[in-house]
SEDREN-725682 format. One line per field, with one value per atom (N, C-alpha, C): residue number from 1; x, y, z; atom name. Coordinates in steps of 0.001 Angstrom, whole numbers, plus 524288, in hexadecimal, padded with zeros to 5 digits. Example, Ala and Ser with C-alpha at 12.3 -4.5 7.8 and 13.67 -1.06 7.14 Angstrom:
i [1	1	1	2	2	2]
X [83386	8300C	83390	83232	83566	83264]
Y [7E9C6	7EE6C	7F31C	7F736	7FBDC	8001E]
Z [81E78	81E78	81E78	81BA8	81BE4	81EBE]
at [N	CA	C	N	CA	C]
This chain:
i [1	1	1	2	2	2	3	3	3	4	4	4	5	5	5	6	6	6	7	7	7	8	8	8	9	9	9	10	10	10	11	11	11	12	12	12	13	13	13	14	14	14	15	15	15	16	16	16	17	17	17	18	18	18	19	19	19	20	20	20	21	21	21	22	22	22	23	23	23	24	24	24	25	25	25	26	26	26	27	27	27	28	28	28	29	29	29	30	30	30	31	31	31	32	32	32	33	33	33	34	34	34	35	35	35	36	36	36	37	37	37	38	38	38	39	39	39	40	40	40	41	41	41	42	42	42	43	43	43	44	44	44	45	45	45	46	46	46	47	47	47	48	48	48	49	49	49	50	50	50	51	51	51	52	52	52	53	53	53	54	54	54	55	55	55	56	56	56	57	57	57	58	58	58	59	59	59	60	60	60	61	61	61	62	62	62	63	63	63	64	64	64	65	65	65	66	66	66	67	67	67	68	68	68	69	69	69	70	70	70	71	71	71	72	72	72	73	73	73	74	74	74	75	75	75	76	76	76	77	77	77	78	78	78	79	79	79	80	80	80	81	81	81	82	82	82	83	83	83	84	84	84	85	85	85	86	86	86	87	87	87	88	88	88	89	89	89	90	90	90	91	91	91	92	92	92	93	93	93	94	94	94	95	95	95	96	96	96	97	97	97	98	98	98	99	99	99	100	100	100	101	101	101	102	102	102	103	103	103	104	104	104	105	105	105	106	106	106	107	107	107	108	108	108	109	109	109	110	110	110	111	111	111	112	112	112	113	113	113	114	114	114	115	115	115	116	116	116	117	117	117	118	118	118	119	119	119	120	120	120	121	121	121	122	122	122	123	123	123	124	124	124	125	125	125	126	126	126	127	127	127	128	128	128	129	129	129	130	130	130	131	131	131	132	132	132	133	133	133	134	134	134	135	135	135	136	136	136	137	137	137	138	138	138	139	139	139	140	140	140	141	141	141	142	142	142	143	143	143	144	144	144	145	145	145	146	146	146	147	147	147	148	148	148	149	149	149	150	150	150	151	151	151	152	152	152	153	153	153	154	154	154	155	155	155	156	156	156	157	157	157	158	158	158	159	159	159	160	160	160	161	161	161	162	162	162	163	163	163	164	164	164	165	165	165	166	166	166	167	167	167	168	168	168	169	169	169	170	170	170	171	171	171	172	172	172	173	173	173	174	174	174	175	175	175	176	176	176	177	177	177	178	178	178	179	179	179	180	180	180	181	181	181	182	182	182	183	183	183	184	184	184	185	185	185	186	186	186	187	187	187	188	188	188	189	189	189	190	190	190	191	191	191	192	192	192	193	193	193	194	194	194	195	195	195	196	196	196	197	197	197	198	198	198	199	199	199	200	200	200	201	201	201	202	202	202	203	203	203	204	204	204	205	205	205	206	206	206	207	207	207	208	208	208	209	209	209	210	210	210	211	211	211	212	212	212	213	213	213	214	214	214	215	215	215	216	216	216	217	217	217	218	218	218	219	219	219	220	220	220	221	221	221	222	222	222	223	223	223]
X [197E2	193C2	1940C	1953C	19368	18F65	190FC	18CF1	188F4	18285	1804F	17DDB	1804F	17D64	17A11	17711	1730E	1756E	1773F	1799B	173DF	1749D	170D4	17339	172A1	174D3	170D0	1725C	16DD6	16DEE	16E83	16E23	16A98	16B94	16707	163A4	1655C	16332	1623D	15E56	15DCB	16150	162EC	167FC	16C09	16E26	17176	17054	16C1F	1693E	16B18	1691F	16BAB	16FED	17495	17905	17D37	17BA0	17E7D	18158	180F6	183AB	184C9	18824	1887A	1885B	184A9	183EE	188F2	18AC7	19096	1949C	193C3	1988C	19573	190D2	18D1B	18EC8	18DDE	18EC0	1940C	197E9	19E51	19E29	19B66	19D02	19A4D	19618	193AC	1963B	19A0A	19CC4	1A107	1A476	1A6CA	1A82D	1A2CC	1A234	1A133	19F15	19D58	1A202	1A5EE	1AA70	1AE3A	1AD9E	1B11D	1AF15	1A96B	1A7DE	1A52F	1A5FC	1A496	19ED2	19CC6	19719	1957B	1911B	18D05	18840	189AB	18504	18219	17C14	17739	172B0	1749C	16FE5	1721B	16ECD	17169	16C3E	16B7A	16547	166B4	164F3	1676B	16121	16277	15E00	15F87	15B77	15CFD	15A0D	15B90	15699	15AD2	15713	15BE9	15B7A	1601B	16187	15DC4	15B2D	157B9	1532E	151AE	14BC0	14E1E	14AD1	14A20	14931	1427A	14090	143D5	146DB	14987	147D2	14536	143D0	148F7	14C3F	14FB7	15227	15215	1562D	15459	14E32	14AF9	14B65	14AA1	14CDB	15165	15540	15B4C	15A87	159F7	15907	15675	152DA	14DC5	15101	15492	157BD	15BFB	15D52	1635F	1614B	15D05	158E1	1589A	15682	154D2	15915	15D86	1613F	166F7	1646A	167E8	16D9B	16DAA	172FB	170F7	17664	175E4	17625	171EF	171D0	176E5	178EE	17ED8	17E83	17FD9	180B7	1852F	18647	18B83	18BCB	1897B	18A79	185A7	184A4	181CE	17D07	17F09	17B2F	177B8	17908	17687	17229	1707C	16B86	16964	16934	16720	16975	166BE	168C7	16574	16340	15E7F	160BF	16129	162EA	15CE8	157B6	154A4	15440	1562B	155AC	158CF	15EAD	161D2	161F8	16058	15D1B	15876	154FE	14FF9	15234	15652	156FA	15A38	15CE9	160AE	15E13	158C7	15447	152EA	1517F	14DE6	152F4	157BC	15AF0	15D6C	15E3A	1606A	16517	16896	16CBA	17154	172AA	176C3	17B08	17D6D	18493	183BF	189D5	188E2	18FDD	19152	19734	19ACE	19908	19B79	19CD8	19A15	19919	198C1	199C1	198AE	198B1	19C26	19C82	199C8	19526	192C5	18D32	18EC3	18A52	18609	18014	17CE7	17D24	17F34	1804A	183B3	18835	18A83	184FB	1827A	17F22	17BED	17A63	17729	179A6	17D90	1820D	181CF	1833D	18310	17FD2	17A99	17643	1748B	1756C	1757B	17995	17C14	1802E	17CDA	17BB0	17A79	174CE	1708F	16C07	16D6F	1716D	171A0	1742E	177AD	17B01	174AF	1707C	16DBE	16989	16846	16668	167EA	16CF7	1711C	17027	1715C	170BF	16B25	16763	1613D	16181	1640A	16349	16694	16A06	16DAD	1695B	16824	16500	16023	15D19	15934	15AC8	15F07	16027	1620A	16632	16739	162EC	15E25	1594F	1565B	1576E	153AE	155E8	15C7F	15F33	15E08	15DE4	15E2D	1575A	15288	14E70	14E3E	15199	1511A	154CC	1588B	1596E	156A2	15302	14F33	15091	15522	154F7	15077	150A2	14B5D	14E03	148A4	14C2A	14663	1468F	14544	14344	13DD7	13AB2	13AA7	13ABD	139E5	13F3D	14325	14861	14748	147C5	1475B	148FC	14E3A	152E1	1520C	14CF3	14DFB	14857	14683	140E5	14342	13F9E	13FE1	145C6	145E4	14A78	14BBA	14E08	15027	14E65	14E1B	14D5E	15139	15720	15B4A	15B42	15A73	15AD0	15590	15273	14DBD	14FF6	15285	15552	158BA	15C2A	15ED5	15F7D	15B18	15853	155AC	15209	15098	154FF	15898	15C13	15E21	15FD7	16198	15DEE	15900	157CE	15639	15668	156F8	15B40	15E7A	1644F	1647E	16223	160CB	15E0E	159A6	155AE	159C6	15BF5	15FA7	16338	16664	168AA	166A7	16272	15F2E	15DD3	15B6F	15A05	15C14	1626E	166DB	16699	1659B	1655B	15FAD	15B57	155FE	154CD	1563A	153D2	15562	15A16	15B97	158D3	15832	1550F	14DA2	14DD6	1474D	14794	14B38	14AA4	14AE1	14E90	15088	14A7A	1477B	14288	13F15	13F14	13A94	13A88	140F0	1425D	13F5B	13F9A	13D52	137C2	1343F	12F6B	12C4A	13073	12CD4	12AE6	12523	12114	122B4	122A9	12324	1237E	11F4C	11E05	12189	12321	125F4	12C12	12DA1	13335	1328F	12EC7	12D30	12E2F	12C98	12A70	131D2	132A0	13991	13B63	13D99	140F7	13ED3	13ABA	13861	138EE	13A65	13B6C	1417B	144EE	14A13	14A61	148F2	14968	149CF	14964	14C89	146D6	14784	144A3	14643	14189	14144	1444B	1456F	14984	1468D	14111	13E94	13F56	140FC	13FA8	13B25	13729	13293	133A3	12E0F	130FB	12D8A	12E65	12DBB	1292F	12851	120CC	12276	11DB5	11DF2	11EF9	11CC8	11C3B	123BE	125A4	12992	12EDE	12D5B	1304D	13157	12D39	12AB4	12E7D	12D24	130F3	1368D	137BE	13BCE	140DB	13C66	13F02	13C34	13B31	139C9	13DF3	14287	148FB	14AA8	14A8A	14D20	1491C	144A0	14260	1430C]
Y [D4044	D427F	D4875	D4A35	D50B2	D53AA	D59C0	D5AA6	D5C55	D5D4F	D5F52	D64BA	D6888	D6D09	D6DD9	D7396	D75E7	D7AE8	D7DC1	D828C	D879F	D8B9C	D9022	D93E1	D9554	D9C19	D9FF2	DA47F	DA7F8	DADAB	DB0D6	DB7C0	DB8F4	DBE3F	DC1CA	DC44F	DC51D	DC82D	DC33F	DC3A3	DC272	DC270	DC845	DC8CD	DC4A2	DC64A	DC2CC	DBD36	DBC7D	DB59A	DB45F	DBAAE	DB87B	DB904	DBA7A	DBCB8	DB741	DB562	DB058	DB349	DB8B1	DBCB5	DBA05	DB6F1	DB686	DB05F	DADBB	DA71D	DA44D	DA692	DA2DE	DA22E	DA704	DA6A3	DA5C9	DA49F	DA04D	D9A63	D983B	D93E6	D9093	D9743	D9467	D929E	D9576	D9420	D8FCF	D8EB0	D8996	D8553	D85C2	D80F6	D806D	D84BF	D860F	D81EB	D83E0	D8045	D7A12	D7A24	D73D5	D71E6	D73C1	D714A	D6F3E	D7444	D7593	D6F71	D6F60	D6C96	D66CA	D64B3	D616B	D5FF1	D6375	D63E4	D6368	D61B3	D5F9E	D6553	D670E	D6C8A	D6A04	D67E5	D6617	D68F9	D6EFC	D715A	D7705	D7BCE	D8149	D83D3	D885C	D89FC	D8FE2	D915C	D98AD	D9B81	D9FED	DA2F0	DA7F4	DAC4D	DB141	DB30F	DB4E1	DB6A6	DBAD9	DBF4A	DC367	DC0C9	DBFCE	DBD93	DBF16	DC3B7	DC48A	DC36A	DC08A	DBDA1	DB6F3	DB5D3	DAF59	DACAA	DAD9E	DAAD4	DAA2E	DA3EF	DA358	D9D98	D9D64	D97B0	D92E2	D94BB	D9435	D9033	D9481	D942A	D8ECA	D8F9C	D8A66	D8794	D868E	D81B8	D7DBA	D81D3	D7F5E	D7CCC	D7F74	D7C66	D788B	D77FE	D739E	D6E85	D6F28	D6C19	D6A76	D6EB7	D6B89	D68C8	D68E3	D65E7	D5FB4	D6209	D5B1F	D598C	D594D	D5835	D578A	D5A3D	D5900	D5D92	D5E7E	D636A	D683E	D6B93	D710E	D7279	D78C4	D7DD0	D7FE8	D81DC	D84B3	D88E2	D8C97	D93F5	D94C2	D9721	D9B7D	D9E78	DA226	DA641	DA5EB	DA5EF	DA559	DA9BC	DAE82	DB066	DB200	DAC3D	DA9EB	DA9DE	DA84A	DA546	DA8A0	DABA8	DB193	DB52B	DBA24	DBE3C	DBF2E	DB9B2	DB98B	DB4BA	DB8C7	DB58D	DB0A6	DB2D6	DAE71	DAC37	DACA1	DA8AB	DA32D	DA574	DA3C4	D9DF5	DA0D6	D9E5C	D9863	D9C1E	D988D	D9371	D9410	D90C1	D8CC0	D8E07	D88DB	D8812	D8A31	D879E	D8334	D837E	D807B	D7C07	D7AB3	D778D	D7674	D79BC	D798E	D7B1C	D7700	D76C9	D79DD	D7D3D	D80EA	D8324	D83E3	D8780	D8BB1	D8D93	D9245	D91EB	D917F	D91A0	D9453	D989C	D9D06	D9AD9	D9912	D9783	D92C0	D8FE8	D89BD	D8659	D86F5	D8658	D8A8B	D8DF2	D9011	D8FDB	D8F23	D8BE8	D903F	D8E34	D936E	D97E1	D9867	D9DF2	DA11C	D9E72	DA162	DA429	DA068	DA03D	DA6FD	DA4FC	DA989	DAEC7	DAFB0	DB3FA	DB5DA	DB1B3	DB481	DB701	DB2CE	DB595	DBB33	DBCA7	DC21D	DC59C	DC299	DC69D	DC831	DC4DD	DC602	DC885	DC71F	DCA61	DD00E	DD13A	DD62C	DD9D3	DD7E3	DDAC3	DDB3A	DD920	DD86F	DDD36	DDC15	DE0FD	DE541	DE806	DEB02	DED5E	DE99E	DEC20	DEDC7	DEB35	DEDF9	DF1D3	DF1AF	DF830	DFDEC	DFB0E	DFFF0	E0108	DFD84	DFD42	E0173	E0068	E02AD	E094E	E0A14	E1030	E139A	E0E15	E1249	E11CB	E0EAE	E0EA9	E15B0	E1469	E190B	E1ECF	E204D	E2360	E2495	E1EE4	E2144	E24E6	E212F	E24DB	E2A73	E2A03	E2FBB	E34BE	E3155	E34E7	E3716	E329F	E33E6	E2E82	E2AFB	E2838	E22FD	E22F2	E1FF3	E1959	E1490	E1171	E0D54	E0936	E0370	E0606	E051B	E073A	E0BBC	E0E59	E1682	E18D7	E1335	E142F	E1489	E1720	E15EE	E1166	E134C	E0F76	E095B	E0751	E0252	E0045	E036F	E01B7	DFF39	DFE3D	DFE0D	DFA1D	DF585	DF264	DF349	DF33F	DF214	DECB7	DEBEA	DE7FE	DE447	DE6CD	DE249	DE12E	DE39E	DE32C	DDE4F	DDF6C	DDA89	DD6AE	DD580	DD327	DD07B	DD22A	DD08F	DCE92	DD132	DCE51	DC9DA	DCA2C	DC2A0	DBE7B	DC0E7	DBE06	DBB5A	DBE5B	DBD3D	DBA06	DBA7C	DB6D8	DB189	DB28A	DAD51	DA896	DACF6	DAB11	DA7B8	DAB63	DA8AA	DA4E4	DA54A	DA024	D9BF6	D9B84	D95D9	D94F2	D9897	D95AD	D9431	D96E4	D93B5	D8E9E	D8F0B	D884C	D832B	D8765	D84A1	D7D7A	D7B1A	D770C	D7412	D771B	D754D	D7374	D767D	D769E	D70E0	D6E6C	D6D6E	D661C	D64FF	D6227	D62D8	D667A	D686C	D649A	D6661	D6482	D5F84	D5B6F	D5590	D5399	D54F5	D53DB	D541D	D55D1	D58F4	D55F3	D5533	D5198	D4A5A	D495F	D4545	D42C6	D496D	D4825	D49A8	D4CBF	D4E59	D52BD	D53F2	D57EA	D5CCB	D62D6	D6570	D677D	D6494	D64E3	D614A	D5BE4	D573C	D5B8F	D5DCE	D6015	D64F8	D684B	D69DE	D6788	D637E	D6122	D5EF8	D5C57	D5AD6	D5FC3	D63B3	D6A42	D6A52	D6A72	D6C1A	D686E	D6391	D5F36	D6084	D61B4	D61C2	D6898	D6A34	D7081	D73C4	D72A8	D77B3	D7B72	D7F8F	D84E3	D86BF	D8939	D8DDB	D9091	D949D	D9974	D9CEB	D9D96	DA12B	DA018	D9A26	D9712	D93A1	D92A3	D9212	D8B49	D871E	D8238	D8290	D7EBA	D7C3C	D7BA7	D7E7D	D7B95	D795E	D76D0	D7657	D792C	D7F13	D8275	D84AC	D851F	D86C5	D8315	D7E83	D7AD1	D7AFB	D7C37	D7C9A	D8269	D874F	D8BD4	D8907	D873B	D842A	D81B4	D7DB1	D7A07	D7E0A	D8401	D8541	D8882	D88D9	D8CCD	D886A	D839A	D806E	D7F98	D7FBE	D805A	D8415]
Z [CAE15	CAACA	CAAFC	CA734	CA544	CA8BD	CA9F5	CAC8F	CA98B	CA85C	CA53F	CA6D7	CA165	CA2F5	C9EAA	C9F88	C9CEA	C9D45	C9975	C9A4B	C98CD	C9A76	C99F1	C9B08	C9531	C9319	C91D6	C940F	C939C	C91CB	C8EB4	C8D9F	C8FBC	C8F90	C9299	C8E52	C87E7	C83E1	C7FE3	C7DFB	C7842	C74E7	C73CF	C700C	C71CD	C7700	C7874	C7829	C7815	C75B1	C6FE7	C6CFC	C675E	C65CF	C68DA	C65CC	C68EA	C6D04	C70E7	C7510	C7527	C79A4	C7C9E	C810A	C84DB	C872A	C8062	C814D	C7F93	C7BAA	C7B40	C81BB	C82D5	C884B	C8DCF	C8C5E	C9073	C8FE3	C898C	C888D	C88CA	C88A4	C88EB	C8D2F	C9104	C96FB	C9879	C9558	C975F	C9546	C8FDE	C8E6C	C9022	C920E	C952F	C9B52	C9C80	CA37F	CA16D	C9D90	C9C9B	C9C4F	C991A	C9942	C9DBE	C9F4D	CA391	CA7E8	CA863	CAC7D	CA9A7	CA510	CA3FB	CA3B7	CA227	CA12A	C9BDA	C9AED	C9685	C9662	C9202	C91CB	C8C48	C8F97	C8E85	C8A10	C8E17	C8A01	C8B7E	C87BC	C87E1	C8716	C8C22	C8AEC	C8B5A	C8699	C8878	C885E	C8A06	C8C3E	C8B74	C88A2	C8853	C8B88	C9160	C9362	C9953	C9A51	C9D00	CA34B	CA632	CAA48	CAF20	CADE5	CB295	CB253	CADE7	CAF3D	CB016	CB41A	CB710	CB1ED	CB05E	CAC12	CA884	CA767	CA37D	CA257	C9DAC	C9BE6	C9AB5	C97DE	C94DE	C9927	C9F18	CA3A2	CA51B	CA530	CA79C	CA525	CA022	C9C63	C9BF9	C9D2D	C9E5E	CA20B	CA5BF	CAD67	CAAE8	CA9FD	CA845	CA615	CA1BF	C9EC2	CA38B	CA68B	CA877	CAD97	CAF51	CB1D0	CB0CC	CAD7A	CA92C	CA8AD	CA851	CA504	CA966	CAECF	CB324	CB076	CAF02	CACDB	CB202	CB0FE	CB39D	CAF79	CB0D0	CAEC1	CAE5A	CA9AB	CAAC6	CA788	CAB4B	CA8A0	CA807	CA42C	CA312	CA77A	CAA9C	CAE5B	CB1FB	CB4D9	CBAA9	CB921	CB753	CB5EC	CB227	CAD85	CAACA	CAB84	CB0B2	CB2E3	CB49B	CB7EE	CB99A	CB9AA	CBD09	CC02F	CC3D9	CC65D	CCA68	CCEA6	CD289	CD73D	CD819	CD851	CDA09	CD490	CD0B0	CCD34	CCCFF	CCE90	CCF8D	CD5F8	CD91E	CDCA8	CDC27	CD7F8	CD7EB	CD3B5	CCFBF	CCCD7	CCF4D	CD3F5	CD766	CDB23	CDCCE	CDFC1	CDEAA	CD949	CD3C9	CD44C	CD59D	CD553	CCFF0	CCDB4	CC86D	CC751	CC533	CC5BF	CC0C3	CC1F0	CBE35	CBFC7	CBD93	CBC51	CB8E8	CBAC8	CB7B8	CB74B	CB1FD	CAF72	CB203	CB3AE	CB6AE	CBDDA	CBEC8	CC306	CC4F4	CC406	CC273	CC92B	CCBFD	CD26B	CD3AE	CD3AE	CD605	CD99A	CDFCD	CE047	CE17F	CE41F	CE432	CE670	CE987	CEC44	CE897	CE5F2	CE184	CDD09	CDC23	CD7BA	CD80F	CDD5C	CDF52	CE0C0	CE16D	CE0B1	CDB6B	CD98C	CD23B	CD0CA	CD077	CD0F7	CD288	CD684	CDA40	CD668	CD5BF	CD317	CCD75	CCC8D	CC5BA	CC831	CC8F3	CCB2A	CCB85	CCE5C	CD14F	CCC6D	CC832	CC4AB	CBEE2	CBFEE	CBB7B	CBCD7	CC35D	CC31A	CC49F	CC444	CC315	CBFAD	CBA5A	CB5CE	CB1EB	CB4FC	CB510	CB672	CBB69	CBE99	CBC51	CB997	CB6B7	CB3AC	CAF8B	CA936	CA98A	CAE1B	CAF4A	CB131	CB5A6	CB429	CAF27	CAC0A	CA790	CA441	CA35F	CA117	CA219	CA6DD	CA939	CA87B	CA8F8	CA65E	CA22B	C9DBA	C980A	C95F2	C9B2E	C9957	C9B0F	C9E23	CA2C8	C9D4B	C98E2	C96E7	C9142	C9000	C8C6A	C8996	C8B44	C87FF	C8608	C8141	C7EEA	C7E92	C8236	C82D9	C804A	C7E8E	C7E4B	C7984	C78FA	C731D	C735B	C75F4	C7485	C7298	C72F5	C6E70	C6926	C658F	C60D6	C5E13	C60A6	C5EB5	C5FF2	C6418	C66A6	C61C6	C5F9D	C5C50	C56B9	C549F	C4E64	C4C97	C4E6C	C4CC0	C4651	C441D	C3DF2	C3D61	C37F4	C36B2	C3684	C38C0	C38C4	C3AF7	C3FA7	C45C0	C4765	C45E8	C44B2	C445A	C3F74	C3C4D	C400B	C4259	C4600	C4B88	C4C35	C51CB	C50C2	C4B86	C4987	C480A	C47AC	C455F	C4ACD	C4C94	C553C	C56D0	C56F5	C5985	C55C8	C5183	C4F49	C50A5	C5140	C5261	C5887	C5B4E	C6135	C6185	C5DB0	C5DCE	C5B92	C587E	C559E	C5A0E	C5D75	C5F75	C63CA	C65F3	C6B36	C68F8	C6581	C63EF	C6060	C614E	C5F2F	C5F95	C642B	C6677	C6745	C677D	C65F7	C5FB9	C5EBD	C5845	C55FA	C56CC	C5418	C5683	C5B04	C5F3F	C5C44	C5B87	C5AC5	C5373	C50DE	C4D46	C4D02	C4F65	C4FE0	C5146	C569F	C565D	C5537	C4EC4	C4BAD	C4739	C471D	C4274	C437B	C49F1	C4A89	C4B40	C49DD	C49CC	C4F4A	C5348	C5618	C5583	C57EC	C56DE	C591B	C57C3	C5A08	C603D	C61AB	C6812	C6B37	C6793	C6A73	C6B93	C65BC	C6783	C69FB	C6AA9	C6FD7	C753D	C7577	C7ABB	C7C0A	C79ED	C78CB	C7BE2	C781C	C790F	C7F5A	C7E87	C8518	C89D7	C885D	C8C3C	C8C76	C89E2	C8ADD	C8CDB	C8D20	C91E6	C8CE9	C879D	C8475	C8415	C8364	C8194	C7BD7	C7B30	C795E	C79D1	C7629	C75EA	C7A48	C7BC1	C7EA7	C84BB	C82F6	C87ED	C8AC6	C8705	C858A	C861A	C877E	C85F0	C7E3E	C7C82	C7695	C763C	C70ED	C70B4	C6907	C6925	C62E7	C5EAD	C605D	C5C8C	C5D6D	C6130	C605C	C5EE7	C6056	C5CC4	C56DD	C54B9	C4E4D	C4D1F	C50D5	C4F55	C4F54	C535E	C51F8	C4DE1	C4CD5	C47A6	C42C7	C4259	C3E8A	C3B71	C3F6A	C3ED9	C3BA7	C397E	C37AA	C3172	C3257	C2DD2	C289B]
at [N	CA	C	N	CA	C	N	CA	C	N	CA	C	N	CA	C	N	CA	C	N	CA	C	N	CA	C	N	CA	C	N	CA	C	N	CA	C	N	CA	C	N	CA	C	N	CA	C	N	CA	C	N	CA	C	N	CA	C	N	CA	C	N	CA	C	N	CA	C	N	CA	C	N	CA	C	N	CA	C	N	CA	C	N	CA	C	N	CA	C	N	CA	C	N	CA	C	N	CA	C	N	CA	C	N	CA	C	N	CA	C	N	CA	C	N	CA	C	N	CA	C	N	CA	C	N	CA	C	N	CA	C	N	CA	C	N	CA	C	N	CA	C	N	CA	C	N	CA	C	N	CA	C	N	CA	C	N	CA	C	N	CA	C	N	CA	C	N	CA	C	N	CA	C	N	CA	C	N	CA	C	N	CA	C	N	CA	C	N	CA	C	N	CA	C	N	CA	C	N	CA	C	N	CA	C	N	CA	C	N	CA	C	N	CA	C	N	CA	C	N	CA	C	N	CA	C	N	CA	C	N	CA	C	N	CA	C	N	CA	C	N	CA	C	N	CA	C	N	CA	C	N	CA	C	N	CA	C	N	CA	C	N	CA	C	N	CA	C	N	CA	C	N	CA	C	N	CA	C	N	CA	C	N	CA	C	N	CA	C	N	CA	C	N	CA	C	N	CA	C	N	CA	C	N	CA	C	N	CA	C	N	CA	C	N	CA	C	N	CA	C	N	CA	C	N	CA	C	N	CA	C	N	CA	C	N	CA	C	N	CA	C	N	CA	C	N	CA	C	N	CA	C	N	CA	C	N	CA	C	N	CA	C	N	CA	C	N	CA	C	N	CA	C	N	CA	C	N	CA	C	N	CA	C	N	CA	C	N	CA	C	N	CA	C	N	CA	C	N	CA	C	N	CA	C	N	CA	C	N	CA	C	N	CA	C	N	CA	C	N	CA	C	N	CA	C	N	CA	C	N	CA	C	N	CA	C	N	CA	C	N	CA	C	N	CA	C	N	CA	C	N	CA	C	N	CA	C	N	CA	C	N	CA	C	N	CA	C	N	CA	C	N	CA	C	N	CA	C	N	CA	C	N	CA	C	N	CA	C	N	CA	C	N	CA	C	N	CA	C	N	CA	C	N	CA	C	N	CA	C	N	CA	C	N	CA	C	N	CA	C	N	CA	C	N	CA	C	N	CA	C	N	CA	C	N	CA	C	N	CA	C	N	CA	C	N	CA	C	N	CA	C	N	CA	C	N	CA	C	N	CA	C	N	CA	C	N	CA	C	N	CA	C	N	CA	C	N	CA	C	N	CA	C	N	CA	C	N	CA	C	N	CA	C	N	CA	C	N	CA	C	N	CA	C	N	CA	C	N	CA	C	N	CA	C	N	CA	C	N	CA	C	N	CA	C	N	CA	C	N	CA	C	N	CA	C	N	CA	C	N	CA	C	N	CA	C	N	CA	C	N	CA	C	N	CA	C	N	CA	C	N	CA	C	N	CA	C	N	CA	C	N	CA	C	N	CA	C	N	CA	C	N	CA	C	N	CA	C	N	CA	C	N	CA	C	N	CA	C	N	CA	C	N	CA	C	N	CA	C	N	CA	C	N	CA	C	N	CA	C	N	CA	C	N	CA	C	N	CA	C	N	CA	C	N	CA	C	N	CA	C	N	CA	C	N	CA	C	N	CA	C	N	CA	C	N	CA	C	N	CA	C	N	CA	C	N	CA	C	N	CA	C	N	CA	C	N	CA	C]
């Protein structure tokens, strides 16, 4: 029998959410190892969210699914998952079982090395960001809104940022939508295919679980 995974891909930017920066050569590597190791990949939960916050719904959802479903969690790169040694920690406390493509024979003491490693290079590059921050005011330079230049978008630029995340929303719910519709078509009530999405671990693009009303936004991209 196949092993079952739950793969989880993640950016650190939005943009990089809408443009796939970085998710295609997450996903090679996850079809990649499946091959390689004769694995069954179940489900795919991506997450735009920056590596140094814990709070990740998306993260909890997957776990939640490869739970239920007896599969491992499987990452493209180890530090996919954090750049927090006690995060890293508290989640193989919790007994939850994952890989990482890169690493695949890596047992926890490896894990927790990486970890340290990636922790220590993240806040590195805070610590640069923040002196040349402090340089550029020390030389008069004008930074966030007291830029001119950072105010007053164009209207293409509008234009183009709705367009991006439109783009992000279709393909996050590339694989819902089309589930949301089959049970809509059969007469269940808004809340029932709510209650469904939310019994099988899937989210929200926010990460949010399903309510009625956002089901209805939903099946309304097809209307």
């Amino acid at each position: 029998m196949k092993q079952k995974v739950v793969s989880y891909v993640r950016v650190s930017t939005t943009r990089q959410g809408a443009s796939g920066l970085g998710l295609d050569a997450q996903r090679a590597a996850v079809q990649t190892f499946c091959q390689a190791n004769g694995c069954e990949l179940i489900a795919e939960y991506q997450e735009v969210e920056s590596g140094r916050k814990n709070e990740r719904p998306v993260l909890r959802q997957a776990l939640a699914h490869a739970k239920k479903a007896k599969a491992t969690l499987l990452l493209a790169k180890i530090d996919r998952l954090a750049r927090n040694v006690a995060f890293i920690a508290n989640l193989m406390e919790a007994g939850a079982d994952f890989r990482a493509c890169d690493m695949p024979e890596a047992n926890k003491f490896m894990l927790h090395i990486m970890a340290a490693v990636a922790e220590q290079e993240a806040s590195a590059i805070s610590q640069r960001t923040c002196v040349a921050l402090k340089a550029a005011r020390e030389r008069g330079t004008l930074l966030g809104g007291a830029n001119p230049a950072c105010r007053n978008l164009t209207m293409e630029a509008r234009r183009r940022g709705s367009a991006a995340t439109a783009k992000a929303a279709s393909l996050f719910y590339a694989d819902v939508l089309p589930l949301a519709i089959g049970l809509h078509q059969k007469g269940n009530s808004l809340r029932a295919i709510a209650n469904i999405l939310n019994s099988e671990g899937r989210a929200t693009r926010k990460g949010s679980p399903w309510s009625a009303t956002q089901v209805q936004r939903l099946l309304t991209r097809v209307e």
